[in-house]
KEGUMAR-248661 format. One record per atom (N, C-alpha, C): residue in one letter; z, x, y. Coordinates in steps of 0.02 Angstrom, whole numbers, plus 50000, padded with zeros to 5 digits. Each point is the difference from the previous one (the first is absolute). Example, Ala and Ser with C-alpha at 12.3 -4.5 7.8 and 13.67 -1.06 7.14 Angstrom:
BEGIN
A503905066049716A500004995550059A500005004550060S499644998250053S500035004250059S500374996150055
END
This chain:
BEGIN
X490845116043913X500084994950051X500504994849977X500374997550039X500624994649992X499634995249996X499574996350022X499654993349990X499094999950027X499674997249949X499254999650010X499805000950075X499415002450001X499594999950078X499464995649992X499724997350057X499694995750003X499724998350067X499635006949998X499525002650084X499324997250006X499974995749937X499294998250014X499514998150065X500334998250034X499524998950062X500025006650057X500595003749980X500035006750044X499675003849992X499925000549917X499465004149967X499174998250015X499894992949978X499394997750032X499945003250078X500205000350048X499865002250069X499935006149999X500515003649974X499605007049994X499415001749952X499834996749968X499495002549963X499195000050051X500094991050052X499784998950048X499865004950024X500655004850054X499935005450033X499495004849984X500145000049923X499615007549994X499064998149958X500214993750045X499194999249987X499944999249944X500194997949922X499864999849926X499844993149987X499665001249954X499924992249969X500385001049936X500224994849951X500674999449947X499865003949950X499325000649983X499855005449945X500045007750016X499815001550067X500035007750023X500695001150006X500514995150034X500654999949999X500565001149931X499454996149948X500435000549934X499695007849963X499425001250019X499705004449962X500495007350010X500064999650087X500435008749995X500714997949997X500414993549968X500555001549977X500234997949931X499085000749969X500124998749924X500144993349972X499894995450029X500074993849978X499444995849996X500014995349972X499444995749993X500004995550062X499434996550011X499894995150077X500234993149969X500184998149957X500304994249962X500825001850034X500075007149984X500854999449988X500225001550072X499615003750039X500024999950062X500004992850061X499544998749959X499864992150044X500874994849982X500365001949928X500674994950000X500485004450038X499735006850008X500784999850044X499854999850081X499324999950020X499914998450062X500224992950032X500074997349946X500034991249985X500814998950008X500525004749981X500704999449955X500084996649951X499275000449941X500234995649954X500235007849946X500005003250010X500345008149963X500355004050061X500325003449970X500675003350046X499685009150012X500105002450046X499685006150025X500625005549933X499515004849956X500815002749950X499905006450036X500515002949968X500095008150033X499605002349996X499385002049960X499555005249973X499264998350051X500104991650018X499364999950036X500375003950086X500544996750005X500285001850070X499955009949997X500275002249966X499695007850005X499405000550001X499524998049969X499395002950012X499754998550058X500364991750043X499494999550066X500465006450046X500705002549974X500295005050037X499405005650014X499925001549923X499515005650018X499455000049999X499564995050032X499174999849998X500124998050087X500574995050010X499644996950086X500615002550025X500425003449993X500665002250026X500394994550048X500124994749939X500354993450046X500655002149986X500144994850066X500775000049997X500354993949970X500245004249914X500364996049959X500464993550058X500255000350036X500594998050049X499554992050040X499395003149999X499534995850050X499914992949956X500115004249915X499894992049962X500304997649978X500644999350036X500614998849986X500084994050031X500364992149967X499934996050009X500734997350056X500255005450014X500544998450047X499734997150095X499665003050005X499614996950062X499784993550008X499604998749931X500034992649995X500504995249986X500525003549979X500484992949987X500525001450073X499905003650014X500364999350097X499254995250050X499384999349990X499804998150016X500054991949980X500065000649943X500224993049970X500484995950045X500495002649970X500734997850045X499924998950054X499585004950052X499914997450045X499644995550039X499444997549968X499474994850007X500254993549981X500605001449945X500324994849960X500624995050052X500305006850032X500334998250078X499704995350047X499605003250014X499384997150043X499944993349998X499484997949942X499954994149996X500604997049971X500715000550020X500474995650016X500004997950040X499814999650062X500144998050060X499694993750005X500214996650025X499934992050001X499055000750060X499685003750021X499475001150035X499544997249914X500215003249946X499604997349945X500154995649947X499924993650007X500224995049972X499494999249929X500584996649952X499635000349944X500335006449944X499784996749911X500505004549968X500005006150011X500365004649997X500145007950001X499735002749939X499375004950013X499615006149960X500675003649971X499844999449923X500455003349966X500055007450014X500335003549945X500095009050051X499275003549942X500214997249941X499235000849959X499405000550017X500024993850037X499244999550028X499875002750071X500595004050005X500005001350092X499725008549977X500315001349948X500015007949954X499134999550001X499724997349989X499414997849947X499365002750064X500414995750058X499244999950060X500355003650025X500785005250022X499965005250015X499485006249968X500174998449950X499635007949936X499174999450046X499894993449995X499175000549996X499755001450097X500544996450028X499625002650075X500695002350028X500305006249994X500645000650047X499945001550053X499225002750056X499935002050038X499934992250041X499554994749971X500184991750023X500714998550027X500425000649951X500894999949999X500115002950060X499835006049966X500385002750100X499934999150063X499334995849997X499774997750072X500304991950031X500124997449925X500214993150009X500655003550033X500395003249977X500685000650000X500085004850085X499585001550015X499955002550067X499824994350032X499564994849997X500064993750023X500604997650041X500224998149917X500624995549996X500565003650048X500155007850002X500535002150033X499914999150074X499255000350019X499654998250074X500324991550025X499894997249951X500114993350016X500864998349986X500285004549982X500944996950001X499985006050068X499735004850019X500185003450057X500024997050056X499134995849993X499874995450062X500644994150004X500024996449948X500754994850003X500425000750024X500245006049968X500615003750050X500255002350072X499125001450008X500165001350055X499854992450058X499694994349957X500004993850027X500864998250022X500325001349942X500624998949991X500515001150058X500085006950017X500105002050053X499735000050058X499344998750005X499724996650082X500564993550011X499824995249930X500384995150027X500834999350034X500205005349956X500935000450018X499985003950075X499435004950006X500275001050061X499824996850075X499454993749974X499834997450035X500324993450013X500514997149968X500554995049981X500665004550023X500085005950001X500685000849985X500374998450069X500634997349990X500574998650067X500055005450039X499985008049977X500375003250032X499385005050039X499724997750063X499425002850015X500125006250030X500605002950006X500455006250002X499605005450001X499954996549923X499555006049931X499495001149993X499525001150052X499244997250002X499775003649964X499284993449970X499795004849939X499585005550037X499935006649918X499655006950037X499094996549994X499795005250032X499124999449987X499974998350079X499204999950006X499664996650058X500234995450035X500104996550076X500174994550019X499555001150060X500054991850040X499455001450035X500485002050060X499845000450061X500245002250077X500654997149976X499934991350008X500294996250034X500734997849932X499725001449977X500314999449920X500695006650001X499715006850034X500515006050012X500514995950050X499864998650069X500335000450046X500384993049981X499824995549969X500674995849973X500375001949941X499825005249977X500335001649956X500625004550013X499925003150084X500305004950029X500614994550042X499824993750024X500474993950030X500424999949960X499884998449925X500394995649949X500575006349963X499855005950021X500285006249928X500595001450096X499864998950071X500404998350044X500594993350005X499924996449953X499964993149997X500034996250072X499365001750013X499584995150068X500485002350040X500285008450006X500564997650057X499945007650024X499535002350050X500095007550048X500534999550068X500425004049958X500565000650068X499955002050054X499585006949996X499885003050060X499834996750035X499344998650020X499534993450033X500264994850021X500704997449955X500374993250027X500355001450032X500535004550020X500425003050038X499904999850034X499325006150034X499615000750038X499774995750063X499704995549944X499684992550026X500764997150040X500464999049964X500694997650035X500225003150048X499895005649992X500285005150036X499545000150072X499344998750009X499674999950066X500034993950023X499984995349958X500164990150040X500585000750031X500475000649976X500655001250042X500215003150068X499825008949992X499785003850050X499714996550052X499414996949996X499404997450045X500084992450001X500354997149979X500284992050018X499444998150001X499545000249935X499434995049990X500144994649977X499874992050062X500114996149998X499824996349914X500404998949962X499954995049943X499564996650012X499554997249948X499494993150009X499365002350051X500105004150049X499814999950068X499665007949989X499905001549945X499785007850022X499115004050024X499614995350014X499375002949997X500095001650082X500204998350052X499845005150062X500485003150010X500615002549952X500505005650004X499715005849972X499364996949939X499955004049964X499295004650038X499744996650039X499395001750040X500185006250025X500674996250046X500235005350055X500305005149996X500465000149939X500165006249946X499445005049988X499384998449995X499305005049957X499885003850076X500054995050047X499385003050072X501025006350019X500364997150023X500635004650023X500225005449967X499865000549930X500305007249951X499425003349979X499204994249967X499605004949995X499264997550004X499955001050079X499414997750043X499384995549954X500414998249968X499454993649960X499984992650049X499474999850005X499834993450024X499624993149944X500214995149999X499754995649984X499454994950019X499294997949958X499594997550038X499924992949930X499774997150035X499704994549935X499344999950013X499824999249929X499344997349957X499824993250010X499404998150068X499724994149991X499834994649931X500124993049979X499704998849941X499355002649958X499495003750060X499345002049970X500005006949994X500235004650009X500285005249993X500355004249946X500364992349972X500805001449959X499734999049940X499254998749984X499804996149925X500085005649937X500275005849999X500025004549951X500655003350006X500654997850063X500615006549988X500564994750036X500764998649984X500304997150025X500415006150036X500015007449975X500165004550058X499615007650002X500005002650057X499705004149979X500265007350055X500035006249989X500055002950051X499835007250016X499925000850060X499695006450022X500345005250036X499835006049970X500935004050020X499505003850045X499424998950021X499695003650022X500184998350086X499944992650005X500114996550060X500614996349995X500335001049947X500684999549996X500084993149999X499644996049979X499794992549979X500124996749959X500594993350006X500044997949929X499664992050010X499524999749965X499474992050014X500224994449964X500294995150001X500384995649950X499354992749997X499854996049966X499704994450001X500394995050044X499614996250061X500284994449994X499984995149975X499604999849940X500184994749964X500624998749960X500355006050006X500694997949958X500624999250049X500514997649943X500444997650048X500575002650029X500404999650059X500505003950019X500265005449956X500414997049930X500435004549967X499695003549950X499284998750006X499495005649960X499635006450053X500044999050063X499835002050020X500675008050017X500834996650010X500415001849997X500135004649941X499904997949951X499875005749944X499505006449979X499545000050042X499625002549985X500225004950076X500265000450051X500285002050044X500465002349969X500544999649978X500355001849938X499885007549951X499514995949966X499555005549972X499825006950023X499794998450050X499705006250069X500825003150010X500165000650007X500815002150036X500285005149937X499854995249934X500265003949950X499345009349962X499604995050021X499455006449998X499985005650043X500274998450056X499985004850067X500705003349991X500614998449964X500625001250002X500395004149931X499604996649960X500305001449932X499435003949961X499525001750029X499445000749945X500065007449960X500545004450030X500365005949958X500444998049942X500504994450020X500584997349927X499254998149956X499584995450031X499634995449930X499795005149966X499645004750018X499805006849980X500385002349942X500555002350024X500535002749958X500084994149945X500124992750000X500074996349966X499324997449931X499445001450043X499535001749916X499855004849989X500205004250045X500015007649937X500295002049958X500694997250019X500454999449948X499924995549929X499544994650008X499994995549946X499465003549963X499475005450022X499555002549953X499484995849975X499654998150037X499404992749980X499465005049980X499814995349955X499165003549937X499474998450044X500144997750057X499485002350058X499964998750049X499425003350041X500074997750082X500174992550028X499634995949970X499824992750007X500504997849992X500575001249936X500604995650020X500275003450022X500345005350043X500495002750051X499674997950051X499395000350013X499854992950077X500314994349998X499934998149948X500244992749979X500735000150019X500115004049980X500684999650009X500265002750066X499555003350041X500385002550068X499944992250046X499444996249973X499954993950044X500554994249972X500185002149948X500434992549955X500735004050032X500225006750025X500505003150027X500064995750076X499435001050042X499804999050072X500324990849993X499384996649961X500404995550008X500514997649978X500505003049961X500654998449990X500325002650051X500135005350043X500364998650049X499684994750055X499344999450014X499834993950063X500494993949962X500184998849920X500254993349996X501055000650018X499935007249983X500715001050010X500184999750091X499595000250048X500045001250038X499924993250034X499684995249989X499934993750023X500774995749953X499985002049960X500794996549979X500325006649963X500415002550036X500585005950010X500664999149934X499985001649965X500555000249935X500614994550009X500255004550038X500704998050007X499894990450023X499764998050059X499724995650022X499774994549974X499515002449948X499534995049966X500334998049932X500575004649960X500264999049944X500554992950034X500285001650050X500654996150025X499694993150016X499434998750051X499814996249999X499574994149934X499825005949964X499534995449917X500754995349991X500545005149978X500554996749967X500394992850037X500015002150082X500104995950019X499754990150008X499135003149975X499564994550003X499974998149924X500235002949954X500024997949960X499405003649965X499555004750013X499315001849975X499564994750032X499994995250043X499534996550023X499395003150027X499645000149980X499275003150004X499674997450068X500014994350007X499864999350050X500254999550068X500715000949994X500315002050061X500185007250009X499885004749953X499895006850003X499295002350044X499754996549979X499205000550019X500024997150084X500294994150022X500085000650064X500535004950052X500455001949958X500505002950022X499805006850022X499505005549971X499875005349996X499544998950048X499574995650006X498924999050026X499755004349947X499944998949924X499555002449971X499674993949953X499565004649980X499594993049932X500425001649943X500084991749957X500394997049949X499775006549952X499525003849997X499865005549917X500325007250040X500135001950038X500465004250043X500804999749984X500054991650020X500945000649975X500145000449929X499504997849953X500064998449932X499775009449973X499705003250034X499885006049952X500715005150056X500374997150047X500305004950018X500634999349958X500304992649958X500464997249959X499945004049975X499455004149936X500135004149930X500005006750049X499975002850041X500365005150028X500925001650008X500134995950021X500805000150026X500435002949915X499855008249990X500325002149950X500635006150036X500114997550064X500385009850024X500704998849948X500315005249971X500545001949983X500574998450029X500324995649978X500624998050041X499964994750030X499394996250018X500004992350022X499314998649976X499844998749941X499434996949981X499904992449994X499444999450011X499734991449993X499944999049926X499934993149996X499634995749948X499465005349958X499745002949944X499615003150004X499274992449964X499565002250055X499664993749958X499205005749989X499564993949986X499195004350002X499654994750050X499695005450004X499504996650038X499065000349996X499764995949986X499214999949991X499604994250044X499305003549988X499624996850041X499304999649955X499934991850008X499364998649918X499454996650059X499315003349992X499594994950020X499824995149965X499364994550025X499984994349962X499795000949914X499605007049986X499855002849946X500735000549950X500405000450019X500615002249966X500205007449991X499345004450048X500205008750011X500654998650033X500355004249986X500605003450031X499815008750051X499944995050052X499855006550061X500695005250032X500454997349980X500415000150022X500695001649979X500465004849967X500654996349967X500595005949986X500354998950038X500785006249996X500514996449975X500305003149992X500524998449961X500795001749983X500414998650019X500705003449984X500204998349930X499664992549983X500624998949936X499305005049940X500394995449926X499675001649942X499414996649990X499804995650046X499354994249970X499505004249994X499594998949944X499505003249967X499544997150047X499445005550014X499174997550037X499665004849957X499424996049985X499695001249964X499405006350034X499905005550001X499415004150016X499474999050029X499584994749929X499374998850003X499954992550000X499364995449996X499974993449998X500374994550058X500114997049978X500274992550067X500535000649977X500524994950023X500614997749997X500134993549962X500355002049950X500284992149959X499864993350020X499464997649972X499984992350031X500244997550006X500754998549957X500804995450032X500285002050032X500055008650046X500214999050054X499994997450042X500494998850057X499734993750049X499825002550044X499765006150007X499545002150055X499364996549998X499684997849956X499184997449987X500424993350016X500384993550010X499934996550044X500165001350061X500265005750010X500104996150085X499275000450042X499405001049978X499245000550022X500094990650009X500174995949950X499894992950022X500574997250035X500525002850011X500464995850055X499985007350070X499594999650012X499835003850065X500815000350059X500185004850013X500555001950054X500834997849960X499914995349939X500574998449963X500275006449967X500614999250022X500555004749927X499944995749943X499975006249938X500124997149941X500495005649970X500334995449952X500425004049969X499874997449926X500335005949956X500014999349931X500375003949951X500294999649966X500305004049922X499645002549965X499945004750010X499635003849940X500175005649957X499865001749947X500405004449936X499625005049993X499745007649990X499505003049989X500315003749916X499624999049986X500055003949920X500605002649974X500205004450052X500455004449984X500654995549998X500064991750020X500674997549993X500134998850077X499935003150048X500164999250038X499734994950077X500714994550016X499544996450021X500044999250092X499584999950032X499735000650083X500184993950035X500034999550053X500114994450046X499325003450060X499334993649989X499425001250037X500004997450052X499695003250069X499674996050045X499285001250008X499774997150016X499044998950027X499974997350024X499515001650064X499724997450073X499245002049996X499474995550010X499285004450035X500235001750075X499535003349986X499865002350087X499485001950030X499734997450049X499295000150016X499855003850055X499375005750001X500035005350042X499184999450024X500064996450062X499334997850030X499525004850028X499484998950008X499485006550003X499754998850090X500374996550029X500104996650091X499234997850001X499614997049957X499454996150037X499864996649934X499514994950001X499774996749950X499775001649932X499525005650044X499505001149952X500175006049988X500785003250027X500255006049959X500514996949923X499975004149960X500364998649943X500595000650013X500374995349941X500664998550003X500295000949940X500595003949994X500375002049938X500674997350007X499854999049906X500734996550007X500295003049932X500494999750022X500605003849941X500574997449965X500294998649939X500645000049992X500655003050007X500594998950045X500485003849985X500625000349955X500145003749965X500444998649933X500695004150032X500604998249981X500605002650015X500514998049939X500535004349979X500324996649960X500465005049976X500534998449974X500595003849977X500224999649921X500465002649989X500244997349929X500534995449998X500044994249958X500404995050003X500845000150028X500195005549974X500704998450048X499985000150076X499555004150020X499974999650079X499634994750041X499904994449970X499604994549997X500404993150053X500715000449977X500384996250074X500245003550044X499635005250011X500055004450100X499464995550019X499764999049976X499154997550042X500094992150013X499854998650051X499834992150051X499664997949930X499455004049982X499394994049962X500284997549931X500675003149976X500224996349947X500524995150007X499944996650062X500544995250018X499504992049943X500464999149949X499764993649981X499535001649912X499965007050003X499715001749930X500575001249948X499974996749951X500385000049924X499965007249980X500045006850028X500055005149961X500185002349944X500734995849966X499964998949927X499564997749959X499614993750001X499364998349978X499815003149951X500025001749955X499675006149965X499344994449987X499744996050005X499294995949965X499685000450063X500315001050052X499555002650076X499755003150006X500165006849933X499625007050024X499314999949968X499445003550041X499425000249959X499945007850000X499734999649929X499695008249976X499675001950029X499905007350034X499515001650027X499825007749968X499455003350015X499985007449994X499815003450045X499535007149992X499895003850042X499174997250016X499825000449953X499244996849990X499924998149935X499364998849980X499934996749928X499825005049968X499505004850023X499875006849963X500575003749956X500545000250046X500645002149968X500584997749990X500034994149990X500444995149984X500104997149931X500545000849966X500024999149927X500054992049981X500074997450036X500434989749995X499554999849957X500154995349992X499814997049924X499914990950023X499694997749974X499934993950013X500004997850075X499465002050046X499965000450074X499344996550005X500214992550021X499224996250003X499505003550068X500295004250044X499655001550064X499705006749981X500155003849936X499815007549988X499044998150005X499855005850058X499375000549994X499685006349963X500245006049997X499735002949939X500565002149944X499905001849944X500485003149963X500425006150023X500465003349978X500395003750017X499595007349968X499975005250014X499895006450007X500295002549949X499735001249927X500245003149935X500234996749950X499864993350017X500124993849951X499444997749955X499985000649930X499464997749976X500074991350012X499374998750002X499944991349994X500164995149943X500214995650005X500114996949942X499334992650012X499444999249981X499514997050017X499924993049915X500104994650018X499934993549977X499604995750001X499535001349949X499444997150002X499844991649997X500724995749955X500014993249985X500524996750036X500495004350048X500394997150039X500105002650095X500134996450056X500264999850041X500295000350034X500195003750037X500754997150029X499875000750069X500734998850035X499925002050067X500045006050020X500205006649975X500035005350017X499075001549994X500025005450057X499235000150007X499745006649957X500625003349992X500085005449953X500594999149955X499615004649927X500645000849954X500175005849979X500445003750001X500015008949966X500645001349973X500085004749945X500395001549965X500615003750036
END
């Protein structure tokens, strides 16, 4: 042998195995239970003459007591507790050798542990990037829910189905549906091409559906509790279901959804993108935004639709060859869920959780019907020009509930003086802009007095004799 052995505790286990106690053990390989007991110990080295005889009495495998297993186990336990998860001095490789020899079957379980727990990290790691990342293009693989597919199918379009808009342009025109004015063109359109009649839903009636319809009696029932240009859309809606419902077809079959639930989702998020293309017509509604400057609220009278209608039809206007502004668009209840949110540009939305508390979507809940605007930077460097509006969507009686929403709109900074609302804002400013992220879950900032939980794969950095204003600290 090139250098001493020193199996003592390997040897101890098998002797275990075969049921011996140290004297029956020493007796059939000729040794005394003194001399047996030091090399069970490693205070004596295993020599050739004993290693043959356990060859030929227990037919071991010379190889098995071979100390190379343990010093790869070493090394590797020795790895291990490098990782900053175990603080405090580093177990020499001696003593790592020492409680390998004596429990290596212990070792291997820790070390199956430990690989469990950098797997789980990792894969923390990557929830977070793909739940942060700009380019929602790329959606991450795995499970998503319905609603989670069919925006994922908007954004990899970038918020922009041609067919459907054409279409939509292509029948307003044809049929000289009055602008602003369309809910009894649109009536009279359903009953003249396809014997649909329209009825409304009394307030006591309407308490569970704002539309509903029956192809049986060829019935489309709208609430009257809502208002003209909701009612107009949803008329809209009907037209595109009765007309197009072969293209939408063709259009999520083609995208291949991981299930039924979101290709519904998506035949209705299809339906109503043409009712919005169809109440404001491409060509039309781009000429006019530009003309008004993006004024939101004279878009909104100009068309007869509601203010979250003109603002989610803005991040649409992508056709080839005359594209809009590309902005995003979302919709936050008072919770800070995001119900809502398409998108043409790069702004990151976050998956899961609320929306950045310095966005200025969470004030416009206290300046009720006000525009707000703001600068904001998201991680990646890049910085937005915001708007936010609430908007309040009444339940038509007292003691029906009333929802109210934020609307967020916004572009990237150079396209920031097309828009009316930056008449009078310092856009150079750079001390104007406030940081924002996707959420806090996955947001890396660093020194963010509004962060409500830590970031997703960050260990904590926790201070027991000092304070600060950050509500979190992590490495």
């Amino acid at each position: 042998m090139s250098r001493k052995l020193f199996p003592g505790p390997k040897l101890r286990r098998f002797r275990e195995q075969q049921d011996l106690t140290q004297a029956e053990f020493a007796d059939s390989l000729g040794l005394s239970a003194s001399y047996l007991n030091q090399i069970e110990n490693n205070q004596r080295p295993l020599t050739a003459s004993v290693l043959l005889k356990l060859s030929s009495a227990y037919n071991v495998d010379l190889q098995a007591l071979s100390d190379e297993d343990d010093d790869r186990l070493a090394a590797e336990i020795h790895e291990a507790l490098s990782d900053p998860l175990f603080q405090g001095q580093l177990i020499n490789l001696r003593e790592l050798k020492d409680v390998v020899g004596a429990s290596p079957a212990l070792i291997s379980r820790f070390l199956t542990l430990y690989r469990a727990y950098r797997e789980s990290e990792e894969s923390y790691r990557q929830l977070a990037e793909r739940l942060s990342t700009s380019d929602e293009r790329n959606p991450a693989d795995g499970a998503q829910f319905p609603y989670e597919e069919s925006r994922d199918y908007f954004y990899i379009r970038n918020n922009y189905v041609g067919e459907l808009d054409q279409a939509a342009e292509q029948l307003q025109a044809e049929q000289g549906f009055r602008i602003g004015h369309m809910e009894d063109d649109l009536t009279r359109y359903l009953w003249e091409h396809h014997e649909v009649s329209r009825a409304l839903l009394d307030n006591e009636t309407s308490h569970t559906a704002t539309r509903r319809y029956d192809p049986k009696t060829r019935t489309l029932y709208l609430s009257e509790r809502q208002p003209s240009e909701r009612r107009a859309f949803h008329l809209a809606y009907q037209i595109a279901r009765l007309e197009h419902a072969e293209l939408m077809e063709q259009l999520v079959q083609e995208a291949h959804f991981a299930s039924r639930e979101g290709a519904a989702v998506c035949r209705v998020g299809l339906a109503n993108y043409f009712a919005g293309a169809l109440l404001m017509p491409y060509t039309l509604f781009l000429a006019e935004a530009k003309r008004q400057h993006y004024d939101l609220e004279k878009l909104e009278l100009r068309f007869g639709v509601t203010f979250e209608s003109v603002c989610h039809r803005l991040s649409t206007l992508q056709r080839p060859g005359a594209k809009g502004i590309p902005f995003y668009f979302v919709r936050v209840d008072m919770a800070g869920n995001i119900s809502k949110r398409q998108s043409a540009s790069s702004f990151h939305f976050a998956r899961s959780g609320g929306a950045c508390p310095l966005w200025n979507v969470h004030e416009a809940f206290a300046a009720p019907s006000k525009i707000l605007t703001q600068l904001a930077q998201m991680p990646d460097g890049k910085t937005y020009f915001c708007i936010a509006r609430s908007v309040t969507k009444t339940g038509g009686g007292y003691l029906n509930p009333t929802r109210r929403f934020a609307i967020g709109l916004g572009c990237e900074l150079e396209y920031a003086p097309q828009l009316v609302y930056s008449t009078g804002v310092d856009l150079d400013n750079q001390s104007a802009i406030t940081p924002i992220g996707p959420s806090c879950r996955v947001c890396e900032r660093r020194h963010c007095a509004q962060r409500a939980f830590p970031p997703i794969g960050k260990r904590l950095e926790v201070h027991e004799n000092q304070r600060s204003f950050e509500p979190y600290t992590f490495e």
